[in-house]
C-alpha positions, 0 to 999 in steps of 0.5 A, spaced: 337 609 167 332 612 172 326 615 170 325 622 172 321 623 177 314 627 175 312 633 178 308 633 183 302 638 187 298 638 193 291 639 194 285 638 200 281 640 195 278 635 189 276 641 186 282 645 181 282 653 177 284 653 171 288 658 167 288 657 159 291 663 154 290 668 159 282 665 161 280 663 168 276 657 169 274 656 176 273 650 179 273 647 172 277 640 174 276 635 179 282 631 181 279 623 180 285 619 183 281 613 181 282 614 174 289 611 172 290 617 168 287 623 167 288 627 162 286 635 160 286 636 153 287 642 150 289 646 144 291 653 148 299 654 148 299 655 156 296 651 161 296 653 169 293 649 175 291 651 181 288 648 187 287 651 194 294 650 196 298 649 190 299 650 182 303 647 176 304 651 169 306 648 162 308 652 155 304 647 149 306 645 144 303 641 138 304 632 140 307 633 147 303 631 153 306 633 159 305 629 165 304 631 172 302 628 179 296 631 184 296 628 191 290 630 195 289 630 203 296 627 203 294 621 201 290 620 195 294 620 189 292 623 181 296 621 175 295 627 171 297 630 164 296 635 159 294 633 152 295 637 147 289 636 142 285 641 136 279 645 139 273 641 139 270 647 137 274 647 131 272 640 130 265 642 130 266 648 125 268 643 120 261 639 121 256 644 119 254 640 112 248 637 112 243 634 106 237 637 107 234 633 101 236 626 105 229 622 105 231 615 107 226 612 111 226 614 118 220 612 123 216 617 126 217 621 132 211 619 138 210 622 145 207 618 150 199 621 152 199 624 159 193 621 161 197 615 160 197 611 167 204 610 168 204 617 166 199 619 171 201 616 176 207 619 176 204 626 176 201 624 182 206 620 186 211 625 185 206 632 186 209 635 180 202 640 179 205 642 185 212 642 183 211 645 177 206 651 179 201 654 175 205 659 172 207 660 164 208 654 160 215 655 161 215 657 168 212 650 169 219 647 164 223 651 167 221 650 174 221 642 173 228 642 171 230 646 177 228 641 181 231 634 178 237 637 179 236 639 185 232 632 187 237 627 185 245 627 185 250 627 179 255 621 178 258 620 171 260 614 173 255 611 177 252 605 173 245 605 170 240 601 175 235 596 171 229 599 173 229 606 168 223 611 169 222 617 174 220 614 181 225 608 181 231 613 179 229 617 184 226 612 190 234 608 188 237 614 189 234 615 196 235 608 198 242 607 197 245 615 198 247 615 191 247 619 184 245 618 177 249 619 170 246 625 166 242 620 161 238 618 168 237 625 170 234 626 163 230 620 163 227 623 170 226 629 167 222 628 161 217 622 164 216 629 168 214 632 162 211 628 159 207 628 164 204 635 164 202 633 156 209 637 155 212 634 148 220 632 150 226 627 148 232 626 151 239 627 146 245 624 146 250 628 144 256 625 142 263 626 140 265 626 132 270 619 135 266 612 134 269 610 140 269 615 147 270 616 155 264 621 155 258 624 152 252 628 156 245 627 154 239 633 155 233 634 154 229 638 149 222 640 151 217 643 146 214 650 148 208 651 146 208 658 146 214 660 143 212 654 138 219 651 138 224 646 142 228 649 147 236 647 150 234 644 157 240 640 162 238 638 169 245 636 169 248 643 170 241 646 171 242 650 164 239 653 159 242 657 152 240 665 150 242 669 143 244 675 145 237 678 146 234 674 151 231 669 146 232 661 149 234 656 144 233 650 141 239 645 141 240 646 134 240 653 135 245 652 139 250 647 136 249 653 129 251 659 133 257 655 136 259 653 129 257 660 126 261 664 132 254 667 134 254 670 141 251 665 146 249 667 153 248 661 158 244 661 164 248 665 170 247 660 175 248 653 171 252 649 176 254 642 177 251 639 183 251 646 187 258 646 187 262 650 181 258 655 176 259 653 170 262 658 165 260 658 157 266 658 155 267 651 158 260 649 158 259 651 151 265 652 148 268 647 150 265 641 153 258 642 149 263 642 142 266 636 144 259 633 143 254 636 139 258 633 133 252 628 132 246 627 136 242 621 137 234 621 141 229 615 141 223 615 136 217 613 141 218 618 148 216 615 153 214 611 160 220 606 162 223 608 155 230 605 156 227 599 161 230 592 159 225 587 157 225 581 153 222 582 146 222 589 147 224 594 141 227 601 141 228 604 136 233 611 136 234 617 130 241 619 129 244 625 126 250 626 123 254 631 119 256 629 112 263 628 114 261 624 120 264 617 121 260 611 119 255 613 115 253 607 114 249 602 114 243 606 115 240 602 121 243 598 125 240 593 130 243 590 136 240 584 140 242 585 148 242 576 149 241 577 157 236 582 157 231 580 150 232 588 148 233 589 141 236 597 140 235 599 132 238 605 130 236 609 124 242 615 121 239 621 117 244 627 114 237 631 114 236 636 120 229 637 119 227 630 120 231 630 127 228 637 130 221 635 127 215 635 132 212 629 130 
């Protein structure tokens, strides 16, 4: 017999809306022919897609898929479907148990000197006292976030260049007319901070699975004036406030997800200045998805990730108490073409991860 043929709509437009429950998300989708299947999963129980020119509605239910074909500029052709799938923000909410009372060794957490000069010179080559001005400390954060994003392009799936620190990143990017993935564009970011004696990591934050097709990585930058870490994301340009116009750390954040507390996102948080970003996508749904665990290197630093042999970088990772593969509680992997040697030590105690030094 025949297979049924799938539905198909049309687009000249990469980017699609979305309705979900009764909730519009626009520009939240874009249509990737090059995937070989690229799937939505939700837990709403209708779906709706809509591109410039066409739309395609679906009732879910529990354990169905539903299968559908976009085809872009008549000739570009996106195998789509629907997934039924619990909420990530669910998945989450079960994983507010930490143990405060771990106290397995993990090593101490450094920040590289801005007179440092690797450090040095890149404050000088790429003008960041300019850039940064000379307003508040948190101006000059804020400011410096503004212009990674805007200075170099996003691509997830572009490949990491093996020179890893703030001006070949950008220099490459020039060079070759191309984006960078999210990991990159927070390595720029915090050697920037670094540079301004500004105390920074970047955070990768994962999904509960041990195996994924994504996760995003941030920065956390220490304010000194409000003597506490705060939530920043080149990628998207955005930064998280309560209710009352307080900014929030990544913990603060991850929290008040879970406790259902109010959240306020910046209003012009966007990706690659083509679609804002909404909280309920940004925060709701795809940060819920990867603050589950949270992994950062020990040592902040110039040409942290660079390879080179006999080279040692060591990371912390946070995990819930129902977070998958506790153990062992350091892990250490020897990369045999490059010489890098990765450690990775796991803590169940939040307050060894968040602490300052």
């Amino acid at each position: 017999m025949a297979k049924p043929k799938l539905p198909v709509i049309k687009a000249t437009s990469k980017f699609v809306d979305i309705k979900y429950d009764g909730k519009f998300l626009k520009k939240t989708w874009i249509i990737t022919p090059e995937e070989e299947l690229d799937i939505y999963r939700t837990s709403a129980k209708n779906v709706v897609f809509y591109t410039d020119i066409d739309s395609i509605s679906f009732s879910v239910s529990p354990g169905e898929a539903y299968n559908f074909i976009i085809v872009l500029n008549g000739k570009d052709t996106a195998r789509t479907q629907i997934k039924y799938e619990t909420s990530r923000l669910d998945i989450l909410k079960n994983a507010w148990k930490y143990d405060y009372s771990d106290k397995r060794f993990t090593p101490i957490f450094s920040y590289q000197s801005k007179d440092a000069p690797e450090l040095q010179k890149i404050r000088k080559e790429l003008k960041l006292d300019s850039i940064a001005g000379k307003g508040s400390e948190l101006s000059q954060i804020f400011n410096l976030m503004h212009w990674v994003h805007s200075i170099v392009r996003h691509d997830g799936i572009s490949n990491s260049p093996k020179s890893r620190n703030s001006i070949d990143l950008i220099n490459i990017c020039k060079a070759e007319n191309r984006g960078i993935n999210c990991r990159m564009m927070a390595t720029i970011l915090n050697e920037c901070y670094l540079s301004l004696g500004i105390p920074s990591r970047f955070v990768t934050c994962l999904p509960k699975e041990s195996e994924f097709e994504d996760c995003h990585v941030i920065n956390m930058a220490y304010s000194s004036d409000l003597q506490k870490w705060i939530w920043i994301d080149p990628t998207f340009d955005a930064y998280v406030m309560d209710e009352n116009g307080n900014l929030l750390s990544i913990e603060e954040v991850r929290e008040k997800l879970i406790q259902g507390k109010p959240l306020i996102l910046n209003a012009d948080a966007n990706w690659n200045k083509e679609n804002l970003q909404t909280k309920e996508n940004y925060l709701e749904t795809y940060m819920a998805k990867n603050l589950y665990r949270l992994e950062t290197p020990v040592r902040s630093e110039y040409n942290a990730e660079t390879s080179s042999a006999g080279k040692e970088v060591e990371y912390i990772q946070l995990l819930p108490l129902d977070g998958l593969q506790q153990s062992p509680q350091k892990e250490e992997y020897s990369n045999k073409d490059t010489g890098i040697k990765l450690i990775t030590y796991k803590t169940n105690n939040p307050q060894i991860f968040w602490q300052k030094q």
